[in-house]
DOPARO-827793 format. One line per field, with one value per atom (N, C-alpha, C): atom name; residue number from 1; x, y negated, z; chain. Coordinates in steps of 0.05 Angstrom, whole numbers, plus 5000, padded with zeros to 4 digits. Example, Ala and Ser with C-alpha at 12.3 -4.5 7.8 and 13.67 -1.06 7.14 Angstrom:
2
at <- (N_CA_C_N_CA_C)
i <- (1_1_1_2_2_2)
u <- (5264_5246_5264_5257_5273_5258)
v <- (5114_5090_5066_5045_5021_4999)
w <- (5156_5156_5156_5142_5143_5157)
ch <- (A_A_A_A_A_A)
***
This chain:
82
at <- (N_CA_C_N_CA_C_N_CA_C_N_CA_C_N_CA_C_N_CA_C_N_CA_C_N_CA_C_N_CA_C_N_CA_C_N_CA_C_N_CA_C_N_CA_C_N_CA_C_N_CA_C_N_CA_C_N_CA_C_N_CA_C_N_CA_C_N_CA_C_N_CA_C_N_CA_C_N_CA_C_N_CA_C_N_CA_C_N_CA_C_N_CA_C_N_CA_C_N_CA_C_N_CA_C_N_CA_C_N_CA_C_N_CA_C_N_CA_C_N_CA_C_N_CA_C_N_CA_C_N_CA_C_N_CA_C_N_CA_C_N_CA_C_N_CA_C_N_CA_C_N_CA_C_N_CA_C_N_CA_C_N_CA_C_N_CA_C_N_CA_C_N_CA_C_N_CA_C_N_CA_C_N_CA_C_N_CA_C_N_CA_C_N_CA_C_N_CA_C_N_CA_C_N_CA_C_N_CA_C_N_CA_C_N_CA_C_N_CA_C_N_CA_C_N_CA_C_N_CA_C_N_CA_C_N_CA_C_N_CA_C_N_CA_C_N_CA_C_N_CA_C_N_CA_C_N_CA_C_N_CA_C_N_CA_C_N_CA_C_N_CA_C_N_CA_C_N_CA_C_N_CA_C_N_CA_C)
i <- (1_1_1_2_2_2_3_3_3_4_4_4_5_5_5_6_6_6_7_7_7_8_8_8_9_9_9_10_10_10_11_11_11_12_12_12_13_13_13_14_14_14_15_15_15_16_16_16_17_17_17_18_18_18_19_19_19_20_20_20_21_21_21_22_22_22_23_23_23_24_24_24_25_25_25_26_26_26_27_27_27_28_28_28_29_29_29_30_30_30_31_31_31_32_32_32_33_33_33_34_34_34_35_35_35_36_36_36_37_37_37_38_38_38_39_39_39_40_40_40_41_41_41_42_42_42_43_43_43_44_44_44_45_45_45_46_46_46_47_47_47_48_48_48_49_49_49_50_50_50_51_51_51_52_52_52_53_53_53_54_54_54_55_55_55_56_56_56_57_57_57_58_58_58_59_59_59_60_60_60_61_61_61_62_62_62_63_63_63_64_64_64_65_65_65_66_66_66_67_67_67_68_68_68_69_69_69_70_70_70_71_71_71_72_72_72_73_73_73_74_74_74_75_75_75_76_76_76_77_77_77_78_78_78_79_79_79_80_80_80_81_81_81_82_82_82)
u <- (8182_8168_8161_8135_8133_8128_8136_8137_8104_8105_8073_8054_8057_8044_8042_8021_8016_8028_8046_8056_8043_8052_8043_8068_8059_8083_8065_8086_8066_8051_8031_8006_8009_8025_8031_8056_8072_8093_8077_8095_8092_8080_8088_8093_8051_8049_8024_7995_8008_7985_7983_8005_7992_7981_7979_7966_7933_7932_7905_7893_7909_7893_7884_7909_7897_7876_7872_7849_7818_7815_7801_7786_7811_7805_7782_7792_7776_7740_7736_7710_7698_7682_7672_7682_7698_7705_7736_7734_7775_7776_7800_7818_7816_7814_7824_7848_7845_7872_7867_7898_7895_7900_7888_7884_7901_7906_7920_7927_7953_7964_7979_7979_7993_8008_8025_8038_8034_8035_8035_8052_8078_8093_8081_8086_8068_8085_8070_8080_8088_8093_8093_8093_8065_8059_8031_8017_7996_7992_7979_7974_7950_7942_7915_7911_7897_7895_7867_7863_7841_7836_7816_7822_7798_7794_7773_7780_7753_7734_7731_7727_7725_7710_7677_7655_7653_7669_7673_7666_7669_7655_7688_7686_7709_7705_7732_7725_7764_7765_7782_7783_7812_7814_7837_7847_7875_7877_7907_7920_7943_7950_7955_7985_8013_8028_8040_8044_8054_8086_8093_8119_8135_8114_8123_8118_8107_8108_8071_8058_8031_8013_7993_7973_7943_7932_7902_7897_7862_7847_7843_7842_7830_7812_7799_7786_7771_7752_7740_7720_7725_7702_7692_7664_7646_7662_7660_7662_7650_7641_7618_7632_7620_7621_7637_7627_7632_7604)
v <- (6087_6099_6077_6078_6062_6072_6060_6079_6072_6100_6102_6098_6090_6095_6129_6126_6144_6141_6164_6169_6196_6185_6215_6235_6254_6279_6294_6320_6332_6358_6350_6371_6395_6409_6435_6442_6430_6437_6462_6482_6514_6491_6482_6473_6462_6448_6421_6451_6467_6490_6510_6505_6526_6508_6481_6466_6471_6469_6463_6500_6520_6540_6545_6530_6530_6514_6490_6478_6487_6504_6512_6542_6556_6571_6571_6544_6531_6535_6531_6530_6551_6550_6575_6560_6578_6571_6575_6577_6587_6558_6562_6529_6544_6521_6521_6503_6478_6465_6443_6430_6402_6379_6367_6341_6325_6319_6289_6299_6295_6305_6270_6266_6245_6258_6244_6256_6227_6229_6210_6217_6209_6208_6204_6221_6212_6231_6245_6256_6293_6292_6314_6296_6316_6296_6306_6278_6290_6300_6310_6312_6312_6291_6285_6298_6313_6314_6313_6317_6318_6343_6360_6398_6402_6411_6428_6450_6462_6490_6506_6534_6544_6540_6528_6531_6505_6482_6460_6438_6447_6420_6410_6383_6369_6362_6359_6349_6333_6318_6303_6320_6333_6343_6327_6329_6327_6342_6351_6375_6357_6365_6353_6377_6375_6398_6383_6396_6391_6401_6387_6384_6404_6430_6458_6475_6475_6485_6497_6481_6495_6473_6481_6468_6464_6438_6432_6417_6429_6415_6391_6363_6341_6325_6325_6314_6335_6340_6349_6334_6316_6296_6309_6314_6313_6297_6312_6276_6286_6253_6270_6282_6288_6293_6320_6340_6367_6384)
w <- (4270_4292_4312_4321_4338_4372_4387_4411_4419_4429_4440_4420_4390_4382_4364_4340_4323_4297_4304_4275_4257_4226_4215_4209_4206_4207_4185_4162_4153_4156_4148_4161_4154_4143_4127_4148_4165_4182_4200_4209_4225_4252_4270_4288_4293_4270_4265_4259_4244_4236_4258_4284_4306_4333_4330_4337_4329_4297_4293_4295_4292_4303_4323_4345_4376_4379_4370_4370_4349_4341_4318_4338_4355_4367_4391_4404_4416_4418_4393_4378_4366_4347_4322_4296_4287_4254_4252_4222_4220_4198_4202_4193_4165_4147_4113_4111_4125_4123_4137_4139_4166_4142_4137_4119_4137_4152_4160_4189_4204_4225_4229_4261_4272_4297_4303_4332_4354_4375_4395_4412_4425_4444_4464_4493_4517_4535_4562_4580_4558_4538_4518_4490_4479_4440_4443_4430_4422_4398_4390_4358_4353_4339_4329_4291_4294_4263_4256_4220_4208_4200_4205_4193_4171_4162_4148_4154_4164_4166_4144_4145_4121_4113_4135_4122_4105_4106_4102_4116_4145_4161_4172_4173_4179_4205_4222_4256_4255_4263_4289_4315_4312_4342_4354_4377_4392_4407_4398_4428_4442_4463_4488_4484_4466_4475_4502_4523_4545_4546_4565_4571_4572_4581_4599_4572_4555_4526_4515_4539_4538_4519_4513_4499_4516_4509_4511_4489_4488_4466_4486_4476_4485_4483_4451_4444_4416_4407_4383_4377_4357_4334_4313_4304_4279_4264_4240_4212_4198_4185_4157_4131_4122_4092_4096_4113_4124_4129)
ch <- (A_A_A_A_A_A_A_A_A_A_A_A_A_A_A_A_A_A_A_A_A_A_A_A_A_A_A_A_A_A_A_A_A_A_A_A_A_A_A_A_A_A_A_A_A_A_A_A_A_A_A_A_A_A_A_A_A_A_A_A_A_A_A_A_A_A_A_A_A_A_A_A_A_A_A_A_A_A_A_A_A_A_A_A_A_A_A_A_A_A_A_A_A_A_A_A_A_A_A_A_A_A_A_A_A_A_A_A_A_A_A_A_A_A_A_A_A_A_A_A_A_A_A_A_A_A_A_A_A_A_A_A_A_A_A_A_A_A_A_A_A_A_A_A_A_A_A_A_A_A_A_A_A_A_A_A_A_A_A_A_A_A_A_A_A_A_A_A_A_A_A_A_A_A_A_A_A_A_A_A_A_A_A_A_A_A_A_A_A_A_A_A_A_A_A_A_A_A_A_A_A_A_A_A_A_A_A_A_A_A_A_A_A_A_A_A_A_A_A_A_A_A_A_A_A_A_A_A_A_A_A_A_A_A_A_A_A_A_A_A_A_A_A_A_A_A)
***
């Protein structure tokens, strides 16, 4: 583990899949699955993952779990080949 940086954790964990629903919720579309999940240590964790959509469009999100037990989306990326 490296501090402050990104680690991977796996993407199938309860914890990483109500991440990517909260972030999925965010938007329009329902999750099929998180391809690649990282965590980042910070004032909480971030969690950056890779998701596919049902419809099959892929995005880069990060949630922000905070300290106090709450969530923000932080970031939502397009990727191709979705």
């Amino acid at each position: 583990m490296i501090a402050g940086g990104w680690n991977r954790v796996d993407p199938n964990s309860p914890d990483i899949r109500e991440d990517a629903l909260f972030a999925i919720a965010a938007g329009n579309g329902r999750l099929a699955e998180v391809e690649l999940a990282e965590t980042q240590v910070v004032a909480g964790i971030n969690v950056r993952m890779i998701v596919r959509l049902a419809d099959g469009r892929r995005e880069r999100v990060t949630v922000w779990r905070r300290l106090d037990g709450t969530r923000q989306l932080t970031d939502v990326e397009p990727l191709p080949g979705g």
